[in-house]
The first five atom37 places (N, CA, C, CB, O) and aatype in JSON, in Angstrom:
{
  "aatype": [20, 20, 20, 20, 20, 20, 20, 20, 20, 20, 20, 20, 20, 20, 20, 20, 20, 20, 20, 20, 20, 20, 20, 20, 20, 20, 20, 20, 20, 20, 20, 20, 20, 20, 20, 20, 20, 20, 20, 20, 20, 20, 20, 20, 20, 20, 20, 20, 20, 20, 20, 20, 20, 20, 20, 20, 20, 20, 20, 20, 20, 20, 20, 20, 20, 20, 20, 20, 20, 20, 20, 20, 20, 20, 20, 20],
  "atom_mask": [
    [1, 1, 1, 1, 1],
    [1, 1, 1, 1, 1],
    [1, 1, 1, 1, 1],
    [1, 1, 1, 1, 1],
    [1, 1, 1, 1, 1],
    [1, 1, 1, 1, 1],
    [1, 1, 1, 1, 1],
    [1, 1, 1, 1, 1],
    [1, 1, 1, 1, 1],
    [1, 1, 1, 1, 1],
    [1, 1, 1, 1, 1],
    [1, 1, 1, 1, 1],
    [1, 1, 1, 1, 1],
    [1, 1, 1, 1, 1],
    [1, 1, 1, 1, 1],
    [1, 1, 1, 1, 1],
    [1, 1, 1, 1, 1],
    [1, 1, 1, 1, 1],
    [1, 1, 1, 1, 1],
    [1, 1, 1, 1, 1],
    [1, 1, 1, 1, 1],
    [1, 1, 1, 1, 1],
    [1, 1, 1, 1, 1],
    [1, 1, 1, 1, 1],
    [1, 1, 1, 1, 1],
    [1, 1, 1, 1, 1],
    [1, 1, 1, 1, 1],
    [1, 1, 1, 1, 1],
    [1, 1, 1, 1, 1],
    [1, 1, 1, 1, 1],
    [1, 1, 1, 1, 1],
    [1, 1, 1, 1, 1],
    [1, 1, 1, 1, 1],
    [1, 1, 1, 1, 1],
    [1, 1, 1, 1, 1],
    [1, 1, 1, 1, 1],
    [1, 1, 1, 1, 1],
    [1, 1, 1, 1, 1],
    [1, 1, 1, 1, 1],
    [1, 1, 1, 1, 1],
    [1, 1, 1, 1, 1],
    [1, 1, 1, 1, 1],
    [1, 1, 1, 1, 1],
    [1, 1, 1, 1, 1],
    [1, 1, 1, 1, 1],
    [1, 1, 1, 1, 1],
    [1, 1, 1, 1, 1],
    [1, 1, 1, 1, 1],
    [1, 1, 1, 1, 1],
    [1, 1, 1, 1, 1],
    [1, 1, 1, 1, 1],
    [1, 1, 1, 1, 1],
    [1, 1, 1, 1, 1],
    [1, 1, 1, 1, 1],
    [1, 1, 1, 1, 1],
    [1, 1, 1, 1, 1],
    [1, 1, 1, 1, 1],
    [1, 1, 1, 1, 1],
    [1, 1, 1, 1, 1],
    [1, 1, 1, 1, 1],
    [1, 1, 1, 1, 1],
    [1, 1, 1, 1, 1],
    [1, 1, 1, 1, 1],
    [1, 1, 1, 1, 1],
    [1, 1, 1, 1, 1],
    [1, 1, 1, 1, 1],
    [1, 1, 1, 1, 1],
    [1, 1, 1, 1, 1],
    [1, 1, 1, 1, 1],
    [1, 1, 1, 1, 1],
    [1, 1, 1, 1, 1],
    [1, 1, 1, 1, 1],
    [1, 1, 1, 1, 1],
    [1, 1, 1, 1, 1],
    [1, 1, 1, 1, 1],
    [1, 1, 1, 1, 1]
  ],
  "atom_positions": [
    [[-23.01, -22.32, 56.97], [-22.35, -21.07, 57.26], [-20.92, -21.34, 57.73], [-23.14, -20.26, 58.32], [-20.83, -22.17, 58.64]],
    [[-19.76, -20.79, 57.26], [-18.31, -20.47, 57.62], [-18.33, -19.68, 58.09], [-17.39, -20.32, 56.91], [-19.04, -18.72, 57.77]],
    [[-17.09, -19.72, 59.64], [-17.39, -18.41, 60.54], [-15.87, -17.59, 60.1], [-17.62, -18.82, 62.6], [-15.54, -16.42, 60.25]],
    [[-14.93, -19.04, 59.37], [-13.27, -17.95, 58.92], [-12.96, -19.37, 57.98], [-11.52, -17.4, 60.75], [-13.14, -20.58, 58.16]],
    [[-12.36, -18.46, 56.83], [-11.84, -19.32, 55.9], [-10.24, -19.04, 56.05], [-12.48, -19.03, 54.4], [-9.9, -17.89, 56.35]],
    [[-9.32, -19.98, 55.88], [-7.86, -20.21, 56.02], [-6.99, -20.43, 55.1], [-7.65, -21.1, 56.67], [-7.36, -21.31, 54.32]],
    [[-5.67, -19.84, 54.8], [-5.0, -20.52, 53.46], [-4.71, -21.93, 53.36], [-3.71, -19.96, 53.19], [-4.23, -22.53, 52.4]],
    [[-5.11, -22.46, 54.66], [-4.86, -24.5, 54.78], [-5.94, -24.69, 54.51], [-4.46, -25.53, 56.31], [-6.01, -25.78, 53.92]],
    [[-7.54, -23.91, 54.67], [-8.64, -25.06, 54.48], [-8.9, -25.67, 53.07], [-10.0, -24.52, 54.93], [-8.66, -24.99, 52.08]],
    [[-9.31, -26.7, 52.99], [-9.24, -27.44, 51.54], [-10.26, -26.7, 51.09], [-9.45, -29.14, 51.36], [-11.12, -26.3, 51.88]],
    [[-10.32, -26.39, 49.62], [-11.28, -25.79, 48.36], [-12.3, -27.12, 48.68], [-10.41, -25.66, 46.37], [-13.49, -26.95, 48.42]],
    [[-12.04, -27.92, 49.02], [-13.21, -29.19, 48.57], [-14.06, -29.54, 49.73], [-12.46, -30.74, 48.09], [-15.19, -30.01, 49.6]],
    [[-13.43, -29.28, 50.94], [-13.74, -29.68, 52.32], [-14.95, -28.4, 52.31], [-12.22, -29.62, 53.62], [-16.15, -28.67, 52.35]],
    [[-14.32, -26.71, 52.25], [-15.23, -25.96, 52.28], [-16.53, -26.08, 51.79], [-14.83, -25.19, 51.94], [-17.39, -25.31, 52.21]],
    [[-16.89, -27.22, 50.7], [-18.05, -26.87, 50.03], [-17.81, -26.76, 48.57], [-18.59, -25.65, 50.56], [-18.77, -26.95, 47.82]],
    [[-16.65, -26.47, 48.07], [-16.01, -25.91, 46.55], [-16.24, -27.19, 45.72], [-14.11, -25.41, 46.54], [-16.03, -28.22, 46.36]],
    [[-16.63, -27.34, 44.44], [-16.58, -28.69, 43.93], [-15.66, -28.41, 42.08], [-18.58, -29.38, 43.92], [-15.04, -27.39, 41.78]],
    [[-15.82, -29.38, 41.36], [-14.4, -29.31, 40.44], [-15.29, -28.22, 39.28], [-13.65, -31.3, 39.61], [-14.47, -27.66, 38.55]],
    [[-16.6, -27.85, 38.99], [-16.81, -26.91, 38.4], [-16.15, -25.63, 38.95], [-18.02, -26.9, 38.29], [-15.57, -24.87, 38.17]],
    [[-16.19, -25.44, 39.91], [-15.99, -24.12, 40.58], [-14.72, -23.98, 40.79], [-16.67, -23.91, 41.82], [-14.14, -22.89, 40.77]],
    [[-14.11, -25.23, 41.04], [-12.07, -25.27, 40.73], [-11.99, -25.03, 39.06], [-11.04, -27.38, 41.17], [-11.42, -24.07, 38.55]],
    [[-12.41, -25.69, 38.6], [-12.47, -25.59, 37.29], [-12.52, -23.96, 36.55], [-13.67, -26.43, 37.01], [-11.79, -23.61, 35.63]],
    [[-13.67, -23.03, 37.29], [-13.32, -21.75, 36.87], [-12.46, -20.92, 37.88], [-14.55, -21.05, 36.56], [-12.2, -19.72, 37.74]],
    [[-12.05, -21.69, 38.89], [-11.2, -20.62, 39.26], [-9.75, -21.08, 38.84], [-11.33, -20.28, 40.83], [-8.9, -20.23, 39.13]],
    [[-9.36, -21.98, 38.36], [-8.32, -21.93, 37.47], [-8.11, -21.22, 35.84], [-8.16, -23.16, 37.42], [-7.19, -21.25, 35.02]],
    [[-9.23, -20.72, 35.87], [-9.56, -20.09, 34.21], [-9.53, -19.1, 34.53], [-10.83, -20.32, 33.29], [-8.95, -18.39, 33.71]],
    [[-10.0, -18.39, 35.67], [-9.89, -17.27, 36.14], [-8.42, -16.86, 36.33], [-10.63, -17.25, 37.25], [-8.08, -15.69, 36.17]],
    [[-7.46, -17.95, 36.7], [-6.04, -17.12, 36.98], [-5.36, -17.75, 35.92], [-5.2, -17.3, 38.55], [-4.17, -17.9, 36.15]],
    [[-5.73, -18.12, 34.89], [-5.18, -18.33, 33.68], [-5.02, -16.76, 32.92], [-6.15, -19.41, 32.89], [-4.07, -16.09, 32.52]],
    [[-6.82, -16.58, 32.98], [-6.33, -15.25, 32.52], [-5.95, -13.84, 33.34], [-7.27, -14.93, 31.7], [-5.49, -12.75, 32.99]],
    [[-6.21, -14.21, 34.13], [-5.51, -13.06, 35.3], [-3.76, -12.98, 34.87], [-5.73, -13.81, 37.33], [-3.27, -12.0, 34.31]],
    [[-3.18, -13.91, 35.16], [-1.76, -14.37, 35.24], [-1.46, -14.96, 34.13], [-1.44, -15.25, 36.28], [-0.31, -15.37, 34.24]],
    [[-2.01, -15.28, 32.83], [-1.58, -15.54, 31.83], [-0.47, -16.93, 31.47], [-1.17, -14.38, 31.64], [0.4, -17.04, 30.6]],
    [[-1.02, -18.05, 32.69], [-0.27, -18.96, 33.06], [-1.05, -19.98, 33.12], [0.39, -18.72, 34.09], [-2.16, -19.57, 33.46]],
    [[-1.05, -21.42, 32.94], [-2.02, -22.35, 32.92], [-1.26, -23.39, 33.83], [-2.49, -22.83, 31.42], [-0.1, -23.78, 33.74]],
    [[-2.35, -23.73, 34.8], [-2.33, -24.42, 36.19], [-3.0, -26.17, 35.73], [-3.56, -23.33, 37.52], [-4.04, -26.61, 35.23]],
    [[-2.03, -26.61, 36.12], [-2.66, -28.08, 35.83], [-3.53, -28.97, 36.72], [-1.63, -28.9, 35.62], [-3.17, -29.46, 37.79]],
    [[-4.53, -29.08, 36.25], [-5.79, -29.26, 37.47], [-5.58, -30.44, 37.87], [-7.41, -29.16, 37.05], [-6.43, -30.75, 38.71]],
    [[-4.73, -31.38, 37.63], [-4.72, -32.41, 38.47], [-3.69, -31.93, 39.3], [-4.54, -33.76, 37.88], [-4.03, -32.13, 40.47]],
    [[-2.41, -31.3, 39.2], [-1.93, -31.06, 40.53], [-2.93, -29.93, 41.69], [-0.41, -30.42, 40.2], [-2.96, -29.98, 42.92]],
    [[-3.59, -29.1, 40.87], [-4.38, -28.23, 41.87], [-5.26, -29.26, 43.12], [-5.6, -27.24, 40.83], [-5.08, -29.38, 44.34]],
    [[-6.3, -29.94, 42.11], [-6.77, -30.77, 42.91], [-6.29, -31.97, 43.91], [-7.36, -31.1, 42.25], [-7.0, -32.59, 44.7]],
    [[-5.13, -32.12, 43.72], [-4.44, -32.62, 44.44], [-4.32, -32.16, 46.13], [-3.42, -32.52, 43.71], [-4.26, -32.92, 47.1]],
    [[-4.31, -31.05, 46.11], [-4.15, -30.38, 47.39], [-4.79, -28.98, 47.36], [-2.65, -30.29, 47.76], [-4.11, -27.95, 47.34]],
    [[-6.17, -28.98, 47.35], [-6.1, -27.44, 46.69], [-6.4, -26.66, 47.5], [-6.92, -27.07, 45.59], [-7.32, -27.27, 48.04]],
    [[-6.31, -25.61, 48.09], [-5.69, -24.61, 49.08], [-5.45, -23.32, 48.83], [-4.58, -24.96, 49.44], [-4.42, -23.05, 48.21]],
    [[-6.02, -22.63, 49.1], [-5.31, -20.85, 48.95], [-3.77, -21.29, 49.13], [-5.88, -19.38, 50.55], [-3.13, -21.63, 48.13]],
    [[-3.39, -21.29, 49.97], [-1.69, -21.31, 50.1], [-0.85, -22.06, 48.76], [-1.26, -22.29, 51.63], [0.13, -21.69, 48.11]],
    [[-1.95, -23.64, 48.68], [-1.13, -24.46, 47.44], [-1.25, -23.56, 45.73], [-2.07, -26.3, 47.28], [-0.51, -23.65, 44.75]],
    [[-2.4, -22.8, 45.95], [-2.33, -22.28, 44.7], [-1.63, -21.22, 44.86], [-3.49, -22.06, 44.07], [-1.28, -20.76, 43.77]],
    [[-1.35, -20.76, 45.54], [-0.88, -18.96, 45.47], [0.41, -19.83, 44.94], [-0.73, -17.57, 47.3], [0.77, -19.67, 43.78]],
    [[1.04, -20.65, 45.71], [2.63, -22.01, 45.69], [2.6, -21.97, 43.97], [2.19, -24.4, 46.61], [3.51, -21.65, 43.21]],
    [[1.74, -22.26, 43.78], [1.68, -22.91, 42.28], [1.64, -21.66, 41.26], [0.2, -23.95, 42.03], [2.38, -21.73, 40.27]],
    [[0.8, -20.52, 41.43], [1.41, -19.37, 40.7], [2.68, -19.08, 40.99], [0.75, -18.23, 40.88], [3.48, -19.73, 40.32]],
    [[2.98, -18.59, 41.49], [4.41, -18.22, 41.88], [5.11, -18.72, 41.21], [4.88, -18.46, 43.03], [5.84, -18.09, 40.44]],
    [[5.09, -20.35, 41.33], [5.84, -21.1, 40.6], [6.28, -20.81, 39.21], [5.3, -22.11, 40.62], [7.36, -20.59, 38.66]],
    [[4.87, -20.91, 38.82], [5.02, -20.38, 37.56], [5.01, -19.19, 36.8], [4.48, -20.79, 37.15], [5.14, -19.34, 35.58]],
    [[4.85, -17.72, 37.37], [5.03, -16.69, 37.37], [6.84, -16.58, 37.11], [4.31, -16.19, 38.59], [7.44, -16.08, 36.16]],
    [[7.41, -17.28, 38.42], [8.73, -17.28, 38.45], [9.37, -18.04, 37.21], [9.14, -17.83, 39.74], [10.48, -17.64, 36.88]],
    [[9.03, -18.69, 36.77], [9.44, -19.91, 35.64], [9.54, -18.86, 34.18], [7.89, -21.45, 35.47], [10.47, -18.66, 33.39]],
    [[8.1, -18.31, 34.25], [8.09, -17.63, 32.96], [8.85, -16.32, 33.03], [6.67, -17.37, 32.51], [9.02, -15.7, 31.98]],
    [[9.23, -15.96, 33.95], [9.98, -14.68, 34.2], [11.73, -15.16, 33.66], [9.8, -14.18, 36.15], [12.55, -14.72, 32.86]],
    [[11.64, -16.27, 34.61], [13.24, -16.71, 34.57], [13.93, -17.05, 32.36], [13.22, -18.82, 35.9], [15.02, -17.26, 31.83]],
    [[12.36, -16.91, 31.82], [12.76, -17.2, 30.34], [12.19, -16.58, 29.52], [12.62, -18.4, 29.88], [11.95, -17.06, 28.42]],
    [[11.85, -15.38, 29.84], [11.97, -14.1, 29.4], [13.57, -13.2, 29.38], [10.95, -13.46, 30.28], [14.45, -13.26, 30.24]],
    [[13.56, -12.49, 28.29], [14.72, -11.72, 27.95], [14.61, -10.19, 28.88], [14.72, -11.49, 26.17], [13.5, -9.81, 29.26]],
    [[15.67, -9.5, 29.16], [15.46, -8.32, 30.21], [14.48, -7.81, 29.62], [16.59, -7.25, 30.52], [13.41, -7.72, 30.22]],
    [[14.62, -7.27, 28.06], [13.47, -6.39, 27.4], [12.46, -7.09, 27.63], [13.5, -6.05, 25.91], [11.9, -6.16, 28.22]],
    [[11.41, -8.24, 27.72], [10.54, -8.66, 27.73], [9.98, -8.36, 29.06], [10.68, -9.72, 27.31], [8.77, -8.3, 29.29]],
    [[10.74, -8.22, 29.75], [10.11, -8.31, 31.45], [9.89, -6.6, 31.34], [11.55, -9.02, 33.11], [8.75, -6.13, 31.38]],
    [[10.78, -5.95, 31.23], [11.08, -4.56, 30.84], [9.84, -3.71, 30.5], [11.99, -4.57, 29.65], [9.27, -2.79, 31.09]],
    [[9.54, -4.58, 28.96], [8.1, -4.12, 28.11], [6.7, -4.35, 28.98], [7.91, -5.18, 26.59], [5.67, -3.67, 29.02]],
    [[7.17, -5.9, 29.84], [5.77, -6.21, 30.17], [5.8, -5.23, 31.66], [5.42, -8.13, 30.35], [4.8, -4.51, 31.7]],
    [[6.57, -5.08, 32.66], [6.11, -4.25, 33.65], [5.76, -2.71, 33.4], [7.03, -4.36, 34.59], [5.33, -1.96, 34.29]],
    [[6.03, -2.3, 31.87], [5.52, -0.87, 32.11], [4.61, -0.69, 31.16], [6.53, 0.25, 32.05], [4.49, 0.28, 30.41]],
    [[3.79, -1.92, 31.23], [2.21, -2.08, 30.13], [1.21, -1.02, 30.91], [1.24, -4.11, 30.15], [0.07, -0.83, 30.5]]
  ]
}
């Protein structure tokens, strides 16, 4: 039993193992339409390091998109 989970506690320490990293990176693949590279995830993996790591790349794909593209996609 966990009495509070944290954006520092490790995915792996909690109990989480690489199946279950494994779909929750598939899960925000297709959520976010962005693919997370599981050896850096596992590297440090973390609510905080992943939210770090979308962003990242949220921001990346934004920054190379054309105005119309961002344009089209926020009023889907």
């Amino acid at each position: 039993h966990i009495d509070r989970v944290g954006v520092h506690d490790s995915f792996f320490e909690l109990g989480g193992d690489s199946v279950l990293a494994a779909q929750v990176l598939s899960l925000a693949q297709k959520t976010f339409g962005i693919r997370i590279n599981p050896q850096d995830a596992f590297r440090s993996f973390t609510i905080e390091r992943l939210a770090a790591m979308l962003e990242d790349e949220i921001i990346s794909k934004i920054e190379s998109m054309t105005e119309e593209e961002v344009e089209r996609r926020l009023t889907k």
